[in-house]
C-alpha positions as CSV (number, residue, x, y, z in Angstrom):
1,X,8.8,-11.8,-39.0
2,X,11.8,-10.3,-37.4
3,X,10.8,-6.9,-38.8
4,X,7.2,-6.6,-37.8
5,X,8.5,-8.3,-33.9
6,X,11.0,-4.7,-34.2
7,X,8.0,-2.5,-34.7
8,X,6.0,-3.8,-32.4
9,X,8.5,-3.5,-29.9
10,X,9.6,0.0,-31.0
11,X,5.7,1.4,-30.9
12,X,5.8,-0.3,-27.6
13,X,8.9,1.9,-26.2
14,X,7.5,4.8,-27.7
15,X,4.0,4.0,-25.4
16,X,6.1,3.4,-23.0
17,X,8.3,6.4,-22.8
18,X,5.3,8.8,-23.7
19,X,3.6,7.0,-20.5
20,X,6.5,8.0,-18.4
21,X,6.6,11.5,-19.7
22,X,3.0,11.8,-18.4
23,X,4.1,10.6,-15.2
24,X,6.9,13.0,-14.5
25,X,4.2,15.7,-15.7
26,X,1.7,14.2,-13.0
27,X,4.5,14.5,-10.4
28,X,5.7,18.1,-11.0
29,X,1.7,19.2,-11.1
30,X,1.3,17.6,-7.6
31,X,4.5,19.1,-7.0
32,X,2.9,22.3,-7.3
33,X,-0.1,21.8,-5.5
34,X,1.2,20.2,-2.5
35,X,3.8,23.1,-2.0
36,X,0.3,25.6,-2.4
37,X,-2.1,23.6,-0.6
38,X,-0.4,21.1,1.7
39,X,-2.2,18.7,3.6
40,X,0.3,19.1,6.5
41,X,2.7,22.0,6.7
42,X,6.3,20.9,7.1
43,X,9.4,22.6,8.1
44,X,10.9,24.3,5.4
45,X,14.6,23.2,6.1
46,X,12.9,19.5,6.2
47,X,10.7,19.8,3.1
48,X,14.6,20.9,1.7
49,X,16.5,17.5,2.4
50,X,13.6,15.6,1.9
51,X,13.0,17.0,-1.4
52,X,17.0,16.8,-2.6
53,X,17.8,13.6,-0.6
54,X,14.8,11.5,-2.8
55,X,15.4,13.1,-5.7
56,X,19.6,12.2,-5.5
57,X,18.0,8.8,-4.9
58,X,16.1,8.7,-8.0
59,X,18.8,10.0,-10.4
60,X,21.8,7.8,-8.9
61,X,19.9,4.7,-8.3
62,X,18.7,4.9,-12.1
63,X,22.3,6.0,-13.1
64,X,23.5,2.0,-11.4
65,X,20.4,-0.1,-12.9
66,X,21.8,1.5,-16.0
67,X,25.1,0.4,-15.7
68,X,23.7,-3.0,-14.5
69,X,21.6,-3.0,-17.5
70,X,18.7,-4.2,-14.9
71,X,16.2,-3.3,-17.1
72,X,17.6,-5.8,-19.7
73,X,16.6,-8.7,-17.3
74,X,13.2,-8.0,-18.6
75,X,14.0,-9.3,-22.2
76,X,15.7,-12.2,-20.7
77,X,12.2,-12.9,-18.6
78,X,10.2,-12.4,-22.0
79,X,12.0,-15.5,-23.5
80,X,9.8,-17.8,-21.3
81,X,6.8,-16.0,-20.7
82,X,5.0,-18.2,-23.4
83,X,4.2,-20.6,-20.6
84,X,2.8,-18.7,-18.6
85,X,-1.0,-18.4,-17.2
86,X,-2.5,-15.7,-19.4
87,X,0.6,-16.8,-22.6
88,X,-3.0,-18.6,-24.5
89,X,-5.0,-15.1,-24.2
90,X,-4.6,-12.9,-27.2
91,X,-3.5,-9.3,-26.8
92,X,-6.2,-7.6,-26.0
93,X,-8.6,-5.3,-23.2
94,X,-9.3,-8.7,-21.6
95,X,-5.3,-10.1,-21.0
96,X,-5.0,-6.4,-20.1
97,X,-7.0,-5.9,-17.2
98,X,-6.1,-9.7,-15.7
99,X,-2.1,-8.8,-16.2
100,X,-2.9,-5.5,-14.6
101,X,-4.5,-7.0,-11.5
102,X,-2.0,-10.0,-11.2
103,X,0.5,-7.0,-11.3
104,X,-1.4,-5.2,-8.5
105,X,-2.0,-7.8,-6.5
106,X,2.3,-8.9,-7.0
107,X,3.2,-5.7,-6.0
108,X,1.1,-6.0,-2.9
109,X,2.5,-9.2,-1.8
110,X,6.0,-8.1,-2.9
111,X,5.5,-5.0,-0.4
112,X,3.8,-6.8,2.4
113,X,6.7,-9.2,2.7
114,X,9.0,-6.4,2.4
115,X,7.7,-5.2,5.9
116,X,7.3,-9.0,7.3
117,X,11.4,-10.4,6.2
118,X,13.7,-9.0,8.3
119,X,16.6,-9.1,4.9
120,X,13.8,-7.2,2.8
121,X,13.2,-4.5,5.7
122,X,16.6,-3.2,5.9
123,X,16.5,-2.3,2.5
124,X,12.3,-1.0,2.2
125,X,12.9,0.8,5.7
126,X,15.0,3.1,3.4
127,X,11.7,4.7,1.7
128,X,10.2,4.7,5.4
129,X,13.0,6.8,6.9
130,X,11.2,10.1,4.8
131,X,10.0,12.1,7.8
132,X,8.7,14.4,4.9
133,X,5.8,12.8,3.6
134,X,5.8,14.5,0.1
135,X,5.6,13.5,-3.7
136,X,9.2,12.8,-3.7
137,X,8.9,10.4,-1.4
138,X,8.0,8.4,-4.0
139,X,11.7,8.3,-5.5
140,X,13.0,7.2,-2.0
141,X,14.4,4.0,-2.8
142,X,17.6,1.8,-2.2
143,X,18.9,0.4,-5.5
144,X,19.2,-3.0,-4.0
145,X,15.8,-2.9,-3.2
146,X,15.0,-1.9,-6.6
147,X,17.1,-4.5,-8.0
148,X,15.5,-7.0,-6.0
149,X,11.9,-6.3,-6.8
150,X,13.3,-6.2,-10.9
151,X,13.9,-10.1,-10.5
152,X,10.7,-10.2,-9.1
153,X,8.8,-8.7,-11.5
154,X,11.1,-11.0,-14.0
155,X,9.3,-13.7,-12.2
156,X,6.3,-12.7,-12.8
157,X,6.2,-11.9,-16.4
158,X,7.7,-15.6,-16.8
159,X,4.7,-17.3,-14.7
160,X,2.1,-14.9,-15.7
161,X,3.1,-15.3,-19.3
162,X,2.9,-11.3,-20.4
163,X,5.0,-9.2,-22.9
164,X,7.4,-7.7,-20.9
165,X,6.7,-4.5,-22.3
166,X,3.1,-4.9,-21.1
167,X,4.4,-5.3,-17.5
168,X,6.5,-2.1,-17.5
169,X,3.6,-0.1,-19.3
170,X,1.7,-1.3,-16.6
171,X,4.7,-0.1,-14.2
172,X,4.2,3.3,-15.6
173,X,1.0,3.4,-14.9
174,X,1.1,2.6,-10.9
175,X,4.2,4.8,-10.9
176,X,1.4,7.4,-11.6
177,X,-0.2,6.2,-8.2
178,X,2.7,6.2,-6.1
179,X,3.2,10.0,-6.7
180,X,-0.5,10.4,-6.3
181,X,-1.0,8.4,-2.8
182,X,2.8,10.0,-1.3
183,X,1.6,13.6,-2.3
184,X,0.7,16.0,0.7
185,X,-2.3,16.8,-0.3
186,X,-6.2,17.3,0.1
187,X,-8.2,14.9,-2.0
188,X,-12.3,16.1,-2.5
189,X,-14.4,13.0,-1.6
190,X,-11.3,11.1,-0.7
191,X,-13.4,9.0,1.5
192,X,-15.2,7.3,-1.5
193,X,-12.4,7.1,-3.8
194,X,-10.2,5.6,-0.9
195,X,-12.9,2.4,-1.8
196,X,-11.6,1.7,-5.3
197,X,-8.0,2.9,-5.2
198,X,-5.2,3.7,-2.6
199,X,-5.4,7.5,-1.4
200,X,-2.9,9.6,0.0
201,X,-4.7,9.1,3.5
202,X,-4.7,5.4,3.2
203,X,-0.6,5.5,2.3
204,X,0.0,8.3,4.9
205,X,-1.3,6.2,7.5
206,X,1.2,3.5,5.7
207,X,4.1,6.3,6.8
208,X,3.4,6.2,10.4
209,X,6.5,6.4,12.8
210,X,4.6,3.1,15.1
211,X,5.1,0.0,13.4
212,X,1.6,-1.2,14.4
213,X,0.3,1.3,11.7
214,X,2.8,1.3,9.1
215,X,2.6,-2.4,8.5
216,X,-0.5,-1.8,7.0
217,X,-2.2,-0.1,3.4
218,X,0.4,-2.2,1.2
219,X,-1.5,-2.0,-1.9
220,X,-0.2,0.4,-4.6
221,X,-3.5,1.5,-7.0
222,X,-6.2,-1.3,-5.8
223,X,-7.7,-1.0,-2.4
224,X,-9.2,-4.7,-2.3
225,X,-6.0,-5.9,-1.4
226,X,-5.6,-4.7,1.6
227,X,-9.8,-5.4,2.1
228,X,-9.1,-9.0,1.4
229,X,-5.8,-9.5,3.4
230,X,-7.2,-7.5,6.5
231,X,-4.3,-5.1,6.3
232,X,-5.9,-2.0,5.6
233,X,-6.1,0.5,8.5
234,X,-7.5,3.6,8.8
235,X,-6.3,6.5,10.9
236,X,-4.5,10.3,11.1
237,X,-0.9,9.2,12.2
238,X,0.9,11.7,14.8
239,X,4.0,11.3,13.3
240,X,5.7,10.1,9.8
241,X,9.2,8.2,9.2
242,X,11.4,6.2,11.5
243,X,11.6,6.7,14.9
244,X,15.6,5.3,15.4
245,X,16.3,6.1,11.3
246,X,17.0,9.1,9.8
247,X,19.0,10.4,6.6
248,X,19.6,14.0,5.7
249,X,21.7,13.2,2.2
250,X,22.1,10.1,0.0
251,X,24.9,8.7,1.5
252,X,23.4,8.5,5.0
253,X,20.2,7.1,2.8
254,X,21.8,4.6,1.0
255,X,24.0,3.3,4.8
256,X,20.8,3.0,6.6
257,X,20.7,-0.4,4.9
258,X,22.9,-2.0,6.8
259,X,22.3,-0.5,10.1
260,X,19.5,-2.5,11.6
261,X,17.3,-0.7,14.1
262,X,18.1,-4.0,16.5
263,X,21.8,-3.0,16.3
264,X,21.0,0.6,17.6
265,X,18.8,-0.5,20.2
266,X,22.0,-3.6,21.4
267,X,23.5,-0.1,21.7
268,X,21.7,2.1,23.3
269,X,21.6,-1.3,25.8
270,X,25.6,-1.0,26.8
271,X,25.1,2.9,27.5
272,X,24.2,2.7,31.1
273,X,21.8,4.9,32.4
274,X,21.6,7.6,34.7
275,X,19.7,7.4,37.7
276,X,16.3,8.8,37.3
């Protein structure tokens, strides 16, 4: 029993690590195609930090989940998934496709009320403050943030009762998404295909510097979301990233969350003002 539980988990990690390999390949081709054919040229010096600042992100924020043993958390989750809503489908294309759009549809609530809480914000405006809008982007994260959206998940493997390793090959799989919608690049027929999944046009418009237009296009692969929630917008933005917010390294990245654009503006307040 034990034995045949430890192969199907190992064949899992194997499909899972193989899925993440793909991934990383996915990213370094639009890598490559977004540096030849960009969408929107930007500023050397700022396609630079952007570039080095995200990736820093990606490799130190792993480095602490690591140490945390985050991932870990998922196991623990797993334990009482058997109650869950989908726990009495069997394994199969069926339980697949319904955990994938409860997934999607998580994901899209997660993010939405990462723009709505004020708590969440300070830690999501991090991946906002990219005024770069590039692939990497998608590695522009503050660990806590990550961290947070790990219990989440946690949650919803418990209450959707799926096989924790379903829900991260499934995390795989929209990881492939998020590099496709943040790269800065020209997609044929994007117009169509922005009906079934999220586009780069869709999520660019999601990096706009107004908050009127970024709080909008939360969805990650699906575009019905946003459809059935009314957030979806649809629009060339002038400018991407934070208006007050900016970092140029990780440290500056990973201090922005506890700098609250409210405090900057209380300060900009007690500066008085030259006479026009």
């Amino acid at each position: 029993m034990n034995t045949t539980a430890n192969s199907q988990g190992d064949s899992s990690l194997f499909f899972n690590e193989a899925l993440f390999g793909l991934a990383i390949l996915a990213f370094v081709l639009l890598l490559v195609i977004e540096k030849t054919k960009p969408y929107r040229p930007f500023p050397a010096k700022t396609y630079k930090e952007s570039f080095v600042t995200n990736t820093t992100a990606f490799l130190v924020n792993n480095l602490i989940l690591t140490a945390l043993r985050a991932s870990s958390l998922f196991l623990v989750a797993q334990q009482f998934a058997s109650y869950g809503l989908l726990s009495g489908l069997s394994n199969g294309p069926l339980k697949w496709i319904l955990a994938f759009a409860f997934f999607d549809l998580a994901i899209y609530l997660w993010h939405y009320a990462s723009h709505r809480s004020e708590y969440l914000w300070r830690f999501h405006k991090i991946h906002h403050s990219d005024k770069c809008f590039n692939v990497s982007t998608g590695f522009r994260f503050h660990v806590f943030d990550l961290f947070l959206e790990i219990i989440y998940k946690c949650i919803f493997v418990v209450v959707i009762g799926v096989d924790a390793y379903l829900v991260l090959s499934i995390e795989i799989i929209e990881l492939f998404f998020i590099f496709f919608h943040h790269g800065n690049i020209r997609v044929p027929n994007e117009t169509a295909i922005s009906q079934i999944i999220i586009t780069p046009s869709l999520h660019r418009t999601h990096h706009s510097t107004l908050r009127s237009e970024h709080d909008s296009n939360y969805g990650i692969v699906l575009a019905i979301w946003d459809r059935m929630f009314g957030t979806r917008k649809e629009l060339v933005p002038a400018n991407i990233g934070l208006d007050l917010i900016e970092a140029e390294n990780f440290i500056q990245l990973f201090s922005l969350a506890f700098i609250t654009e409210r405090k900057i503006r209380q300060l900009m307040g007690w500066i008085p003002k030259g006479k026009k």
